[in-house]
N, C-alpha and C positions, 0 to 999 in steps of 0.2 A: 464603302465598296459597292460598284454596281452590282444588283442583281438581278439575274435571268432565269425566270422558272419555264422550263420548256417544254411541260406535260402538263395544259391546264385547260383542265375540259367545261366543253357550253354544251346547251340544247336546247334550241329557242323553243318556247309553249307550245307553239301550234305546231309541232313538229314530233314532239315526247311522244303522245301514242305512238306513232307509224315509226318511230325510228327503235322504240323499245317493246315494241309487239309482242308479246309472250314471255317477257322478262322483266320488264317495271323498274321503279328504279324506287330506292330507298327517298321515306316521304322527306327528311330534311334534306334530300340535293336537290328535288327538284327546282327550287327556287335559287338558290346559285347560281344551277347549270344554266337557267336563262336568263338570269343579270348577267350582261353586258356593258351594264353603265354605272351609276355613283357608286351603289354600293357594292361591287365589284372592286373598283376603285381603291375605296376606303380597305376592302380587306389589304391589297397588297398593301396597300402603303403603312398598315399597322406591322407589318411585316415586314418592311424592309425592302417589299419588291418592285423594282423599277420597271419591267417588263414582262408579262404573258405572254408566251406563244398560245394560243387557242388551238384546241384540238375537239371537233364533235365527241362525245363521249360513244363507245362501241354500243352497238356495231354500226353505228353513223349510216350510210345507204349500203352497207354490203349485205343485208337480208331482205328486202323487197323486192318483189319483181324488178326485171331487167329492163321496160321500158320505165317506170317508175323511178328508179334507182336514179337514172342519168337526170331525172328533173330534179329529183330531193337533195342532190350531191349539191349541184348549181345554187338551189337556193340556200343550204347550209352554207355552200362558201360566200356568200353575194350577201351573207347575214353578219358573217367573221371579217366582210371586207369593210359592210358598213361602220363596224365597230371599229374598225383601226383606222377609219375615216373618220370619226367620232373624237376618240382619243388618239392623237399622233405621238407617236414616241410610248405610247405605254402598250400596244399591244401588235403582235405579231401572229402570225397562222398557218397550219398544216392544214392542206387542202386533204376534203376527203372527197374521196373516190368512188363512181359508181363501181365496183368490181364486178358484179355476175355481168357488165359490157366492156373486158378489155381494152377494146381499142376505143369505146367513150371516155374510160377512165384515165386512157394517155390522152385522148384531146383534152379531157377537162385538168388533167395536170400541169400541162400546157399552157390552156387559162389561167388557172390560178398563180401561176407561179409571174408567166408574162403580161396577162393582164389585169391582175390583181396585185401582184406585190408579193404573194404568200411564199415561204423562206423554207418550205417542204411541203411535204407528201406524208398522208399518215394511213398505214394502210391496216387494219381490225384482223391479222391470226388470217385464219383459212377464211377462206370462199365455198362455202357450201360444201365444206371438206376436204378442198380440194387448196395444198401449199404454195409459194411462189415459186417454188422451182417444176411446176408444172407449165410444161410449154404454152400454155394459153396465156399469161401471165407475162410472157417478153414483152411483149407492148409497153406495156407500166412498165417496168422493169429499163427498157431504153428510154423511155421519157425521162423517167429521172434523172439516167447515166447523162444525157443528152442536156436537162437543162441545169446540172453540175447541183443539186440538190441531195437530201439528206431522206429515205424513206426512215418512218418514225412505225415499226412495228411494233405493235400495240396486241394486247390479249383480247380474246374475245370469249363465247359461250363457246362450249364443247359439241359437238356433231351428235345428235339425236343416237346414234351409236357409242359413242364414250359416255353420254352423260347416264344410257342405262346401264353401263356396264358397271361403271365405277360407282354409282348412285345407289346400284341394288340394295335392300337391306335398310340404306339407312332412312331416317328422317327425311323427309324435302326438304325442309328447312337447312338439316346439316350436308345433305349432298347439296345444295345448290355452294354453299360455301366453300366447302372443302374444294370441290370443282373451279373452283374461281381465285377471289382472292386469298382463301387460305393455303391455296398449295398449287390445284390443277392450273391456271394459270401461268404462273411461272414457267412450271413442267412442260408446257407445252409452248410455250413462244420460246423458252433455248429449244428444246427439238427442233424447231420450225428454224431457227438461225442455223444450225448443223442441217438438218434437208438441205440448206439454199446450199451449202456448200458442198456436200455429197452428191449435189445434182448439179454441180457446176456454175451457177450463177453468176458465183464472182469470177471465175473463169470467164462465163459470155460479159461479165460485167466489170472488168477489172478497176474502172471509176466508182464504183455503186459504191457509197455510204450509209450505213442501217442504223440504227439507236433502237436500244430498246431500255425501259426504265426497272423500277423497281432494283436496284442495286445490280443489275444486270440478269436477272430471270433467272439463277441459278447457276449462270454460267461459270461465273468464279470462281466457286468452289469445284465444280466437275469441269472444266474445260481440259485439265491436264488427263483425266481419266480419262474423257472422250478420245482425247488426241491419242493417247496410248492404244485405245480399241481400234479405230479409225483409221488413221493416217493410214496405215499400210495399206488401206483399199483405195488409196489415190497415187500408186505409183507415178513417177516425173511431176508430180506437182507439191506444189508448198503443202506444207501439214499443216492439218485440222486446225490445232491452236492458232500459229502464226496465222491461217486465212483470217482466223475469227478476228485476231487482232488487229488484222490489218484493213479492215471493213467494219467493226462493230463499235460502238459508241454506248456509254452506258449513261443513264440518270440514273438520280440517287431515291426516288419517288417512293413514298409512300416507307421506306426506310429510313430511323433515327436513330441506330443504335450503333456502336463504334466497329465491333466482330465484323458482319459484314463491308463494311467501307473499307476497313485495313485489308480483309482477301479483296476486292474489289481493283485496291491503289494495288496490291503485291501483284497482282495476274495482268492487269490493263492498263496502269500506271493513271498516273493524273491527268496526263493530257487528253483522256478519253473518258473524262468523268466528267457529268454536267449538273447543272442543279435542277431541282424542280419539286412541286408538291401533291402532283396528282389532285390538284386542286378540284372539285370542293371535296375529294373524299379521305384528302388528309390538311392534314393544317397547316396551313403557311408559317406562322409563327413558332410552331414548334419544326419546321423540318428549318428557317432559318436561323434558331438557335441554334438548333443542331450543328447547321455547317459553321456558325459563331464561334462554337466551343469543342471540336472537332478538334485531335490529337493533329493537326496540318500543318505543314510550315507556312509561310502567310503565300509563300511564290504556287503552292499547291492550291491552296481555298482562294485567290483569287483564280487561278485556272477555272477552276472547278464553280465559282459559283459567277462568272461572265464571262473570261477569256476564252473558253475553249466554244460556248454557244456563238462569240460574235466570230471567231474563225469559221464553225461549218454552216451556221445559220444567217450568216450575214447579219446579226439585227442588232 
């Protein structure tokens, strides 16, 4: 069975300081994240994986200065381009975007999608605190609608304001976790899918397609709760849930365990479920056992681990 893992992040050498500036990156990814070539290679295919999407790893150019940002984005995609000129057929890519320059980050969408090749848009959580359903953000936001593409929203750190609040007290060590991938996280990229939709987004955007990974960021479980508090502040329009589901795409990333996927398949169904490994910071080989021996009918696990990416990703 083909497979398509579509959260798989890089970060070329000479780019790690400046792209992870005041956050660092755990010492065994750094070399992953910047193969792009054999050994790269060799891991999917122990794995079983036919193709990568590449994804810069957060927060890719959205925390650099705004002249800066437009050149770092350029050469990060024009590095993801070389690579899938490199290997044809084994790799794919989400352009990343200068954000602190809106309307750079729809030209350079633009680019990457038209003269690159590249099959999305991956856009890192807030912008210096600031959501996509904040009016400076339509730009990106129409580029995408416009070049019929998928935005791949992605987590990022928490705003100098959340991270002292919720941080106080503990460890650095364990508030930076808990903050991220232990919890905050999540928490915060499904908020940030409900903002777009409480601010109208897919309303201005009724083309827009989202993905976010991790089994869907929490959403599965709390979507129906949300819908219940929510909906009613959107009199004459579709409810909360139904918007989510009719715009939001989930991977299974960095999830291997059955609980979550069965609420994941019950709330969003199959069709909106993709594969992927959050690659290098979870394991190819165990996320595609996983989907191997997964409680699925075989018409679901092939959905789920190529048919639904080569539908909104083209690849």
């Amino acid at each position: 069975m083909r497979l398509i893992a579509v959260e798989e992040h890089f970060l070329p050498s000479e780019h790690a300081k400046e792209v992870m500036a005041g956050y660092g990156l755990p010492p065994a990814a750094a070399g992953p994240l910047a193969d792009l070539g054999a050994g790269r290679i060799a891991t999917m295919d122990a794995a079983g994986i036919d193709v990568q999407v590449l994804s810069v790893v957060a927060p890719a150019a959205q925390e650099v200065p705004r002249p800066r940002a437009v050149d770092l984005a350029r050469a990060l995609n024009d590095r993801a381009a070389e690579a899938i000129r490199q290997y044809p057929g084994r790799f794919r890519a989400l352009a990343a975007l200068p954000m602190p320059d809106p309307a750079a980050a729809a030209a350079e969408a633009f680019r990457a999608v038209r003269d690159l090749g590249f099959c999305g848009i991956i856009i890192n959580g807030h912008t210096g605190g600031r959501f996509l359903d904040s009016a400076e953000f339509e730009p990106v936001l129409a580029a995408a609608e416009e070049l019929g593409v998928p935005v791949y929203l992605h987590p990022t750190y928490p705003p100098a304001a959340v991270a002292e609040a919720y941080g106080a007290g503990l460890d650095p060590a364990v508030a930076a976790l808990l903050m991220t991938a232990g919890w905050g996280w999540h928490a915060e990229t499904g908020m940030h899918v409900l903002r777009m939709v409480l601010g109208g987004v897919f309303d201005r955007h009724p083309r827009l397609q989202v993905i976010v990974g991790h089994m869907g960021e929490n959403l599965p479980f709390s979507l129906l709760r949300a819908d219940a508090v929510l909906s009613r502040l959107r009199p004459g329009h579709e409810s909360v849930a139904d918007t989510v589901r009719s715009h939001v795409h989930l991977t299974i990333s960095g999830y291997t365990t059955v609980a979550p996927l069965q609420c994941a398949l019950t709330v969003f169904g199959a069709d909106r479920l993709m594969f992927s490994t959050d690659y290098p910071f979870g394991d190819p080989v165990q996320h595609a056992t996983f989907l191997e021996t997964a409680p699925l009918s075989p018409e679901d696990r092939a959905k789920i681990a190529h048919t639904n990416a080569e539908r909104l990703l083209t690849v």
